[in-house]
Every structure is written in C-alpha cells, then in structure tokens.
N, C-alpha and C positions, 0 to 999 in steps of 0.2 A: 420253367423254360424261359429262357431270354427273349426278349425282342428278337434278335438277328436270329436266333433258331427258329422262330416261330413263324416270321417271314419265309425264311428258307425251308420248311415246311410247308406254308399254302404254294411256293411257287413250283415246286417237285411235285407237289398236289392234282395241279391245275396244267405241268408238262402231260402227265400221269395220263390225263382224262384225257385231252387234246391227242396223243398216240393212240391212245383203246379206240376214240373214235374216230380216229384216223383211219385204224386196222378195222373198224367195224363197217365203216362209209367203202373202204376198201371190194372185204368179200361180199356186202351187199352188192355192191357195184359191179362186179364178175359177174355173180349169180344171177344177177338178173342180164346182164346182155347175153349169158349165156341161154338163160332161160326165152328171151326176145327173140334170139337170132337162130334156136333151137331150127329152125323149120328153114330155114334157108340155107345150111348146109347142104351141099352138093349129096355125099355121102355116110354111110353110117362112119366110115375110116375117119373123114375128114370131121365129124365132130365128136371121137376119140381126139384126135390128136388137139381138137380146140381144146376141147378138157382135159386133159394131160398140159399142155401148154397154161393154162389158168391156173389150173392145179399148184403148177410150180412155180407162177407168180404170187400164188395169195403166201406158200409155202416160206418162200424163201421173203419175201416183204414183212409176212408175221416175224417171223424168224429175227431178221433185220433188226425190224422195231421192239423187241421182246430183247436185245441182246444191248439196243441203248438205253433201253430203261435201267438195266441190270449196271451198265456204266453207270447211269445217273447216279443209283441208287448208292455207288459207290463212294462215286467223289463229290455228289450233291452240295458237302458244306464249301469244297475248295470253289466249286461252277458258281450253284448262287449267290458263295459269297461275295465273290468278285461281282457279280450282277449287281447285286445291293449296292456294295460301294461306288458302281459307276451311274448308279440309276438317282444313287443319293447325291454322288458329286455334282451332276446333270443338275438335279434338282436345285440346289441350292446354287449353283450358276442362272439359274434361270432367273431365280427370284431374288440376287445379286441386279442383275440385270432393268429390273423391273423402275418403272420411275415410281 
C-alpha cells in the first residue's frame, strides 16, 4: 500500500469514528433529556408526541450521517486526496516561510 493510500486510510478511519460518535453522543443525548424531563411533561399525549418527535430526530440524523459515510466511502480517494495535497502544500509553505 502507498503512502498516499495509507494516509487516506487513517483519515476516512478517523472521519469514520468522529460520526459513530457523533451519532452515539447524539441518541445518548435524547435519551437522557428524555429520560430527565420524563416527569415534567403536562400529559401522557404530550410525552408521546416528545417521543415521536426524538424519535424522528435521532431517525432521520442517523440516517443523514449513515448516507455521508456511504459518500465517503465512495469518493474517499478523490476527497482525501485533494486534502493531502492542500495540507502537504500548506505544509511546506509554512516551513518555506520559516527563518
């Protein structure tokens, strides 16, 4: 495996982990204000519709994030590759720079 593949590798890797935990920080995050504010709902209606309402946030955000991984996962060499080259360009500008 090349350098430039093996890069674009750890950085698809490490998008990868940063969305699951995104998605995971996410329905934690629901569930527990769901679970917090359980008792302060007016009615049994009104914390149906909370949960229906979550429901379809956590739904459609996994969804979301599950269907850009699936891009990545697509065009990963075209995205990182360009990233490499501007992050390498960056780089050696910097240190061009340098006294």
């Amino acid at each position: 495996m090349s350098d430039l593949a093996c890069r674009i590798e750890v950085m698809h890797r490490r998008d990868m982990a940063v969305a699951w935990a995104f998605v995971l920080g996410l329905w934690f995050s629901i569930i527990f204000v769901a679970w917090a504010t359980w008792s302060l709902a007016p009615s049994g209606t009104a914390r149906t519709v909370l949960l229906v309402g979550g429901s379809v946030v956590l739904l459609f955000n996994t969804a979301a994030i599950m269907a850009m991984l699936r891009h990545y996962r697509e065009d990963r060499d075209f995205m990182y590759g360009l990233d490499i080259q501007f992050l390498d360009a960056a780089r050696a500008l910097k240190q061009e720079r340098r006294p």
